[in-house]
Structures are given as C-alpha cells and as structure tokens.
C-alpha positions in Angstrom: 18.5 4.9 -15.4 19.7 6.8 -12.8 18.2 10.0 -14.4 14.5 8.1 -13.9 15.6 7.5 -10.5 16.1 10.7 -9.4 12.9 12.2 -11.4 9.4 12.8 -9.2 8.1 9.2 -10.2 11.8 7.5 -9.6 11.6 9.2 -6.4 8.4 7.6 -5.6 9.1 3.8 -6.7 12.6 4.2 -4.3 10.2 5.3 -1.5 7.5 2.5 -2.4 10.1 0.1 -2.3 11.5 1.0 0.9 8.0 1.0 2.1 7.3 -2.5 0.9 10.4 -3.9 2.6 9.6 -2.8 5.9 6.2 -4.0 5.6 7.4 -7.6 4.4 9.7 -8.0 7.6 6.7 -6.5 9.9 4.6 -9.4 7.8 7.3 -12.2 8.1 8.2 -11.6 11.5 4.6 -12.2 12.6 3.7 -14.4 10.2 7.0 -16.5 11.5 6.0 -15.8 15.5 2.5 -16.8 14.1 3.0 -20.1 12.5 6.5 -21.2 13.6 6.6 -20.4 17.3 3.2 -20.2 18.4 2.1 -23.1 15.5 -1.2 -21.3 14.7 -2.6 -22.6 10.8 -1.0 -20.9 8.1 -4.2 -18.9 6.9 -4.6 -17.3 10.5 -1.4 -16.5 10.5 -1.2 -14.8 7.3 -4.2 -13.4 8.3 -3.0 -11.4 11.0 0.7 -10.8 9.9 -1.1 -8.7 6.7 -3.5 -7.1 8.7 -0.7 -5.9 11.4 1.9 -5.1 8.2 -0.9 -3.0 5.9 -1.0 -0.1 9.2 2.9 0.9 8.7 2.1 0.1 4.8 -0.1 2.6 4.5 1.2 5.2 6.6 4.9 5.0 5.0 3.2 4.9 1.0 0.8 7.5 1.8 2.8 10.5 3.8 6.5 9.5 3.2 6.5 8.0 -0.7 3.8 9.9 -1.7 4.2 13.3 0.2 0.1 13.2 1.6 -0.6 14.7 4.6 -3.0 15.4 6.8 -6.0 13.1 7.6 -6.5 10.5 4.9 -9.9 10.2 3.2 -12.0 7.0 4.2 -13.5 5.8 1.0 -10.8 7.9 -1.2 -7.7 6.3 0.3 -8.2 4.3 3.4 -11.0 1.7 2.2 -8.9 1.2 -1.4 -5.4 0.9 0.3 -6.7 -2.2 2.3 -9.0 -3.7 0.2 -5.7 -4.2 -2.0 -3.6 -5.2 0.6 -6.6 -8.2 1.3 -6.5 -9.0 -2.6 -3.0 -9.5 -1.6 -4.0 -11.3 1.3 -6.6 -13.8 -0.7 -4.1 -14.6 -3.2 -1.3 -15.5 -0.4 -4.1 -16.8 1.8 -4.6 -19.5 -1.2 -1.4 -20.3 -2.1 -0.3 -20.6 2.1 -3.0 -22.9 2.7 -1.5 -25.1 -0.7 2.0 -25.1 0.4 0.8 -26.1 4.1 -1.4 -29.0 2.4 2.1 -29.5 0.5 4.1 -29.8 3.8 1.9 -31.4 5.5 0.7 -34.5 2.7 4.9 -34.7 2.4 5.9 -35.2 6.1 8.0 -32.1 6.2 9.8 -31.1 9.2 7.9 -28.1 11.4 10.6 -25.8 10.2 10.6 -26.7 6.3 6.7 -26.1 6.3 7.4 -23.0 7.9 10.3 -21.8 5.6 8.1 -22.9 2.7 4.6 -21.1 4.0 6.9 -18.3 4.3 8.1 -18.2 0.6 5.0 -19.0 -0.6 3.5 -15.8 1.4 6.1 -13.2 0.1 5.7 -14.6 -3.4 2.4 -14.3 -3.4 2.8 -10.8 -2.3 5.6 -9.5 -4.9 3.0 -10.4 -7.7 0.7 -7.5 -7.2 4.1 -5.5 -6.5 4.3 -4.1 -9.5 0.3 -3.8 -9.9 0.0 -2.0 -6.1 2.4 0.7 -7.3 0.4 1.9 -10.3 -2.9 1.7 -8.8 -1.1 4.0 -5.8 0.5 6.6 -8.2 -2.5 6.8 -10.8 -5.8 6.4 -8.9 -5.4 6.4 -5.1 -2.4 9.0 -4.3 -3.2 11.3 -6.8 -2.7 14.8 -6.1 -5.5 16.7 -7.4 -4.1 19.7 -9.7 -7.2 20.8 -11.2 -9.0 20.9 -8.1 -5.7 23.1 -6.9 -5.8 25.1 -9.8 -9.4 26.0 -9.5 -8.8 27.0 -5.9 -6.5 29.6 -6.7 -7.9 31.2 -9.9 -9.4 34.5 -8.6 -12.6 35.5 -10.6 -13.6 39.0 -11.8 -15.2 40.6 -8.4 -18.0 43.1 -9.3 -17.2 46.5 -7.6 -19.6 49.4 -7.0 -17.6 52.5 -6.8 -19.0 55.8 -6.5 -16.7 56.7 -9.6 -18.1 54.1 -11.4 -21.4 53.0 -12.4 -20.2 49.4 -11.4 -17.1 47.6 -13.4 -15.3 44.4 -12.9 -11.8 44.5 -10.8 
C-alpha cells in the first residue's frame, strides 16, 4: 500500500484528495453562511457554494495534483472540469432540495435542516469522488507524450554541400 502511495498515480490520488478537502470546507462554509445564517433556499445555496468551491478546485487538481501549468485550455480542460463539478452540483442540487422538503414536511428545527442539507450536500458529492478522479487522470489531465515525443524527434535535414551532390544529415 504504501508502495502505490508513493508511485506517480499514488502521488496524484494524495494530491486529489487534499484538493477535494479544501474544496468541501470552501463548499460547506458557504453553503452553511448561505442557508444557515443568511436562510437563503437550499438549491441557491448549493448553487453558489459549488460554483465558489469548483475555482480553488480546479486550480489545486490541475497545477498542484496534476503538475499542469501554464494557461489551461478552454474546451480541453476548463469547460470539462465544470461541467463535472455541475453534474455534481445537479445530483446534490436534487437530493438538497429532498432533504429540505424532508425537514421542512417534519418540523425540524432551523439548525437540524441545516445539518441535514449539509450532509446530504457532501454525500452527494463523495459519489462522483471516485468517478471525478479517473475522468481527471485519464481524459482531462493527461499529459500528452506522443505529442511530446513527436516534438522532439529531429528528421533527416536535406543538406547541399559543395562536396556533395546533396545527402541527408
């Protein structure tokens, strides 16, 4: 275990983990300051506590877990990253708005309902956990080695010496 841990992809799923802890207390803080304090409905709260969490998201996975740098590609990386973290969003969106029905049809007290929306909202994340991580490692954070590799073959350059009648270098 500990060997996989300290391999490349082990290194990777310790970073993406780390990641995905600081982006659940950026998402519960304001999703707590959101519904708890300020009493805004759960699905505008979970609304803007993903939105706000998915910007330190996708800067710590992309240029600390997964070593990119530079500007990240729109369509390639940007457009991916938080179309997933909205998946996420639709599937807590859902199951927030059921647990506020919940609390709500049951009489619970203001901070129950908000304890329970809360759960229910970091649940609903930590299903596509596991799912987030592969897609990021295998399709979205890739680093492109045959494009690399291409880039650094040198071809044959055609010379014209006077010694020669022309010849490949």
């Amino acid at each position: 275990m500990r060997e996989r841990l300290r391999s490349p992809e082990g290194q990777k799923l310790l970073k993406y983990s780390a990641a995905s802890v600081v982006s659940v207390i950026v998402s519960v803080v304001f999703l707590v300051t959101f519904d708890g304090l300020l009493g805004w409905p759960a699905v505008l709260s979970s609304t803007l506590a993903t939105a706000i969490a998915t910007v330190p998201s996708y800067e710590l996975n992309r240029k600390w877990a997964w070593g990119k740098s530079g500007k990240g590609h729109l369509w390639k990386e940007v457009v991916p990253f938080w179309a997933l973290a909205f998946l996420g969003w639709g599937i807590s969106t859902f199951c927030v708005d059921v647990a506020e029905s919940f609390a709500q049809h049951h009489h619970f007290a203001h901070l129950v309902k908000t304890g329970l929306v809360t759960v229910v909202y970091v649940a609903a994340f930590g299903v596509l956990w596991i799912a987030k991580f592969v897609i990021f490692n295998k399709v979205l954070f890739v680093h492109d080695h045959h494009r690399d590799t291409i880039n650094t073959i040198s071809a044959p350059v055609w010379t014209a010496d006077r010694d020669q009648a022309g010849a490949f270098d």
